[in-house]
N, C-alpha and C positions, 0 to 999 in steps of 0.2 A: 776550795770550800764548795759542798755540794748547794745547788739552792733549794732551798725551800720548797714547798709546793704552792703557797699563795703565789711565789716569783712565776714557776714555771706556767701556771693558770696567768698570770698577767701577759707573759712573754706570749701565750696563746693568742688570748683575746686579742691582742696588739696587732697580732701577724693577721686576723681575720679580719679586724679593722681597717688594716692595710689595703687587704688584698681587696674589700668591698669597696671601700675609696677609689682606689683604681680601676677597679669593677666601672663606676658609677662614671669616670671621666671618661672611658670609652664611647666613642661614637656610636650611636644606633646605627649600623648598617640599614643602605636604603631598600625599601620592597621592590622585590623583582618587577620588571618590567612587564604591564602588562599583553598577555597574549593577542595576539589580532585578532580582529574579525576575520575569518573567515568561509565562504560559503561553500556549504557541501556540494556533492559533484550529481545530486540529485534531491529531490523531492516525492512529499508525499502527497497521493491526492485518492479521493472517493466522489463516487459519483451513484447517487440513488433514485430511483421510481420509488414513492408510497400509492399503497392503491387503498381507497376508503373503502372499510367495512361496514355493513349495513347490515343490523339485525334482522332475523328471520330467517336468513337463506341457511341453514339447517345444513341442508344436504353438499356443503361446501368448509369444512372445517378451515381453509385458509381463510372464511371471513372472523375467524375467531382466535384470540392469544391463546398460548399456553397456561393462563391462566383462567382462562373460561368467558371472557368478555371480549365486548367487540371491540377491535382497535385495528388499525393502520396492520396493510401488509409491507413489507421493504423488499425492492430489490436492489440490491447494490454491489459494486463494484470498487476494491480499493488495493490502492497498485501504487508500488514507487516508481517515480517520476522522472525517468531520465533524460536530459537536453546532447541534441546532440555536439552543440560549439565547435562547428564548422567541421566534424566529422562527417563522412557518407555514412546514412542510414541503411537506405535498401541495398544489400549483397552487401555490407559492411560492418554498424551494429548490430543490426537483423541479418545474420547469414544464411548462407542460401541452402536447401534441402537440409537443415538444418533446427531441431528445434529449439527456440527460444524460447527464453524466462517470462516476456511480454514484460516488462517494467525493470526494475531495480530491488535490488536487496530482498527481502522475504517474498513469495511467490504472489503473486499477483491472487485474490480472494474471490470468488462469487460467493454470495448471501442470498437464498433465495426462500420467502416465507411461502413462496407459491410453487407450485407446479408448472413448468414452463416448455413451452417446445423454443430451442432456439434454431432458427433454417428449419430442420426437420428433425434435430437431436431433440428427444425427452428428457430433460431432467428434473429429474422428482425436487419436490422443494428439499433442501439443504445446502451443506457447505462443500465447496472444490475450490479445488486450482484452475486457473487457465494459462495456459501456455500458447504459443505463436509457431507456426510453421510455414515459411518464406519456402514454396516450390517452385520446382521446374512448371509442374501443371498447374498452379495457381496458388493461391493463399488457405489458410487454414487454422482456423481457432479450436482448440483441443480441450476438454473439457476432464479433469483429475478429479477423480476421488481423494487423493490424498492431499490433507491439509494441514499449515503452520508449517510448513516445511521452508528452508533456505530454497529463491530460485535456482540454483541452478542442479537442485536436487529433484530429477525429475524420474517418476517409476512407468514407466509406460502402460507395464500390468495392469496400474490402475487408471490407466484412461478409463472413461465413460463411452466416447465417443468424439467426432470429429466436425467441426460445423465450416462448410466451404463460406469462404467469404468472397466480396464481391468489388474489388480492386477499380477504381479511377486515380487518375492525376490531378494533383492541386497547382494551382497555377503560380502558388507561393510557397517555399520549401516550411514548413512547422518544426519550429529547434526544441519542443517539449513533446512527450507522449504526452495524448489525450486521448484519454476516454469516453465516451458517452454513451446516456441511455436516455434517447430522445422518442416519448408515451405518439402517439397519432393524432389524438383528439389536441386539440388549440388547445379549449378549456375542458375541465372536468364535468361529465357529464356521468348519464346512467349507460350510455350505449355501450356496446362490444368494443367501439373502438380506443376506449380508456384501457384495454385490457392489452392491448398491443403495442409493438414501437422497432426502434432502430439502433441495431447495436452499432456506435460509428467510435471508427480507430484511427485516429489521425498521427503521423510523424513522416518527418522528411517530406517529401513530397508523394506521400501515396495516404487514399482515403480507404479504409476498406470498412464496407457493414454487413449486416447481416439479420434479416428480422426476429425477432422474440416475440411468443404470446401468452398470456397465461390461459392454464389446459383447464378450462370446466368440466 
């Protein structure tokens, strides 16, 4: 005898009954394990000079935003950060006659709202690359027009130009690049010397700087 269709509808329900019954006595599997902490193989750092702007001086458009008021100039510098953990830096991460990235992962940035001579290179206020050059005849900081680029995408065509740097030993090896843009002046004043400073590159055991001023 065939069944009916209210049977076949019950024989349904029954079997989905079932299967959700069983469904529900199942164990919730437990959540994955969570992933470690761990630290990346570099960091990120910026290092800036603001230089106060002071109405009147006209003949000086760095004392003025791009939007027509007076405000803060910036120079800055922002670079990833990489340690060496017990690697040899000089002729090792820094190779030799060789240009480097100067940091980690995207190219190292200058920002400049002003006009600057750095050593004796002009560069007009805007945005470059800087790169490292570890020579035979000494050290060298390169200065790119090309910018946002990966470090180790470097076009030479577009250098700027080349700023010799001025190499001593630390008497303590440094396991982080660091940067700095260290102004003249103690405190801020109105003098010439707020307007200049020292570009200083510390890793491994070598210090190298180089002066920067802003061009009136």
């Amino acid at each position: 005898m065939r069944p009916t269709v209210p049977t076949v509808l019950s024989i349904a329900a029954l079997a989905l009954f079932a299967g959700a019954a069983l469904s529900a006595q199942q164990p919730t599997p437990p959540p994955p394990p969570p992933r470690p902490v761990v630290a990346t193989p570099s960091s990120f750092a910026s290092v800036e000079v603001h230089l106060n702007a002071r109405r009147g001086r006209t003949d000086h458009a760095w004392w003025f935003s791009e939007a027509g008021l007076a405000g803060p100039s910036r120079i800055a510098i922002t670079y990833g950060q990489p340690y060496a953990r017990g690697r040899k830096v000089e002729n090792g991460l820094i190779p030799l006659d060789t240009v480097w990235r100067f940091g980690a992962n995207m190219a190292t940035a200058l920002h400049t709202d002003v006009d600057l001579t750095l050593g004796t290179l002009k560069v007009p206020h805007g945005d470059y690359s800087l790169f490292l050059l570890n020579g035979r005849s000494g050290w060298w900081l390169i200065v790119n027009a090309e910018t946002g680029q990966w470090g180790l995408d470097y076009t030479p065509a577009r250098d700027i130009g080349r700023v010799p740097l001025t190499a001593r030993s630390l008497a303590e090896s440094e396991d982080g690049l660091s940067i700095y843009l260290v102004p003249d002046a103690a405190q801020p004043t109105t003098e010439k010397a707020d307007l200049r400073g020292m570009v200083r590159i510390k890793w491994g055991r070598t210090e190298l700087t180089a002066p920067w001023a802003v061009d009136e």
